[in-house]
N, C-alpha and C positions, 0 to 999 in steps of 0.2 A: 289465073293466067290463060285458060283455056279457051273462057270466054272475051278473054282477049287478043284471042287468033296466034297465038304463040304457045310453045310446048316449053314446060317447065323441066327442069332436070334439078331434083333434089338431091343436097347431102348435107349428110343429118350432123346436126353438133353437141347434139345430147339426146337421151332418152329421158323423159319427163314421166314423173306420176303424177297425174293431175284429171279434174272432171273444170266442166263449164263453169262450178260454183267453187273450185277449191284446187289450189297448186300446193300438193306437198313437197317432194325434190326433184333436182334433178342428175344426172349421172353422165358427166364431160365424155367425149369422145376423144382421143387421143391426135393431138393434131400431125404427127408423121399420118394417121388414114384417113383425115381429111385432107390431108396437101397429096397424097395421091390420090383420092375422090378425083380431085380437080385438075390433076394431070391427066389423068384417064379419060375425061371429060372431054377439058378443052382438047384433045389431039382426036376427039372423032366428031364433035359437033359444032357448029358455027356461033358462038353465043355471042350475043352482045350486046348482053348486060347483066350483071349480078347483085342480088338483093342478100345481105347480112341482116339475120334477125339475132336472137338469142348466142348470145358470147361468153364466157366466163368473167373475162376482165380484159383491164388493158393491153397487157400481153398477147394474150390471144386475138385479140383483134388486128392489132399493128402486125405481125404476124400471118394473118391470112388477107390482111388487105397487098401484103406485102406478095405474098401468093401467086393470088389475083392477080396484078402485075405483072408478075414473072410468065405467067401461064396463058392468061387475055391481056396484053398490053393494051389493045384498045376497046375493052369492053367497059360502059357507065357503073362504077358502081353507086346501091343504094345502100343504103344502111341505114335500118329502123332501131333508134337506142332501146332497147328491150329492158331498161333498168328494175320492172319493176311488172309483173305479169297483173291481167287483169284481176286472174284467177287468187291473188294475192302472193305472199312470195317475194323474194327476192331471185336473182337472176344473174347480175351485175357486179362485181365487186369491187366496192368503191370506198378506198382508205380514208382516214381524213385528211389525209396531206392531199391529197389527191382533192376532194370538197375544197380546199383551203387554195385552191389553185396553184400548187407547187410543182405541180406537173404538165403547165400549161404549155410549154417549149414542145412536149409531147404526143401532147393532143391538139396543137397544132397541127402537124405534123401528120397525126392519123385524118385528122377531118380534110384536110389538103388534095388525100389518095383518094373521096369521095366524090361524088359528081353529084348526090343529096343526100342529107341528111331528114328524117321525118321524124320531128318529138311530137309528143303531145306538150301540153303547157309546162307540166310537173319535172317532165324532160327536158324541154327547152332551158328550165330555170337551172335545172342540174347541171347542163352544159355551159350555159353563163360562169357557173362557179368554177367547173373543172378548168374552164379560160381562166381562171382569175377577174371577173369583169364585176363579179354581184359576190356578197359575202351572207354565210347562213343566217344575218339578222333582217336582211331581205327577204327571206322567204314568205312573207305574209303578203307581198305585193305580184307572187308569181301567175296568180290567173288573170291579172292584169295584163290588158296588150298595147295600153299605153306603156307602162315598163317594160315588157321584153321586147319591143317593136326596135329602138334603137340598139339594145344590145345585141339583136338577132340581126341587124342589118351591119354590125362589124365582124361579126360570126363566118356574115356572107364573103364576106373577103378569102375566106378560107374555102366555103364550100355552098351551095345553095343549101337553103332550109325550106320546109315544104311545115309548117306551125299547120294543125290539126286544133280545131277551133272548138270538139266536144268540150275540154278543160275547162276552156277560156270563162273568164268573168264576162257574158254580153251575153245579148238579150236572143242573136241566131249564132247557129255554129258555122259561122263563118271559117275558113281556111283560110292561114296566109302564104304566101312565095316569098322567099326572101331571096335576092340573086343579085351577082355582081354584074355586068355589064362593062365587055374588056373595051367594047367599041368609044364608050364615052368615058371611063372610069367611073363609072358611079354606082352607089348602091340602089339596087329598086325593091319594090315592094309590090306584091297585085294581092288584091283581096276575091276569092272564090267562094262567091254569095252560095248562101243555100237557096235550094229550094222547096224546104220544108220549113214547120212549123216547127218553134224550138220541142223538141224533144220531152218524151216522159221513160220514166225508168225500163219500160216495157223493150224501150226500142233499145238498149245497151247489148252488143254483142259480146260473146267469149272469141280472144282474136281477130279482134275488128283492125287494130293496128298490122297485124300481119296479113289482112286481107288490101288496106289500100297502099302498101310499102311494097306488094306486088301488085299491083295495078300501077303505080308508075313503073315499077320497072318492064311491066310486060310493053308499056308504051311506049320507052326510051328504047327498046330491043326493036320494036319497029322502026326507029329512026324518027320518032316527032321529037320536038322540042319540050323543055322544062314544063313552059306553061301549060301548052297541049296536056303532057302528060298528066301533070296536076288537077287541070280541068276534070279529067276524063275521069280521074281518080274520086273528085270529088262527086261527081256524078253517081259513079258505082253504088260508092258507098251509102248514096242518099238512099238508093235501093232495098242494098245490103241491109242498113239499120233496120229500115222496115217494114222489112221480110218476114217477119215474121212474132209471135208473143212474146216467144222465149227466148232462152243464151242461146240459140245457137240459129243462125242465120239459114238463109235459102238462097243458093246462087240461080 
């Protein structure tokens, strides 16, 4: 965020034990002191925009987006689904009624309060289900971006999508935008060419999803648009990846 000319203000929503190569657990933070973190906040600094990483579950999330609202009414929020840590792990807790899309009225409803949403592939398909749009006998088709492409473009009706294209089945790791457009009613689409060569394992960072899910949000807190942001993000990140041998990246 810093080298995005904007000042971050963290609060924390768990304490993790975890290295670059391995996520053992994690330990929830109480949300009465995060929902005063973010009073305490918003009433001495100007923000405007907030990025959601790692959550418990649905509850919690609905919850602090609900917050947010209350405390920044007009700050963009992002939110990076965190289902599933690079480091391995789980993070997310997700029932099967919940897979089986029985709670899709709900997650409507949370994804509505966002202004983007950023999966990766594995995430994006997860979110299809949690919709009720795709059922778990789909899952062999999820790095596909001919199959997620229409259902992530009715998705957008709810909220932008910003598809992170490492997952993806294809030959660069292309990014996609998925957005509604109130002016025409339509769904759109922009694809965010790389400009590197596809990738070897060397270039995989630890927390790479939490590095470009604040890089659009440090953009949208500047006041650019969707696309800007995305761009800028994807830019970063081409950096980012290849920064360096190891897990752990060089800003």
């Amino acid at each position: 965020m810093h080298q995005q000319d904007v000042y971050g203000l963290g609060i924390i929503s768990c304490n993790t034990i975890q290295t670059d190569k391995h996520f053992d657990r994690a330990a929830w933070v109480k949300l009465d002191f995060i929902e005063a973190s973010l009073k305490t906040l918003s009433g001495r600094f100007a923000i405007k925009a907030v990025k959601i990483g790692a959550v418990k579950n649905r509850q919690m999330l609905f919850i602090l987006l609900t917050a947010i609202q209350q405390y920044l009414p007009s700050a963009q929020i992002v939110w990076d689904p965190v289902f599933n840590p690079t480091a391995g792990g789980h993070f997310f807790e997700l029932t099967k009624t919940e897979l089986a899309g029985k709670n899709a009225v709900n997650w409507k409803a949370i994804l509505s309060k966002c202004a983007l949403v950023t999966p990766n592939a594995g995430e994006a398909a997860t979110l299809c289900r949690l919709l009720g749009l795709t059922k778990a006998s789909d899952l062999s088709k999820e790095r596909s971006l001919d199959y997620l492409a229409p259902l992530l473009q009715q998705i957008s009706l709810f909220t932008a999508i910003l598809l992170k294209g490492g997952h993806l089945a294809q030959t660069t790791p292309d990014d996609w935008l998925f957005y509604y457009e109130p002016g025409t009613n339509q769904a759109r689409q922009a694809c965010l060419k790389t400009n590197a060569v596809a990738r070897d394992v060397t270039s995989k960072k630890h927390g790479s999803g939490c590095v470009h899910s604040s890089i659009v949000t440090a953009q949208l807190a500047q006041g650019n648009t969707l696309q800007v942001a995305a761009y800028a993000a994807k830019a970063y990140m081409e950096s980012f990846l290849n920064s360096s041998q190891g897990l752990l990246g060089v800003h």
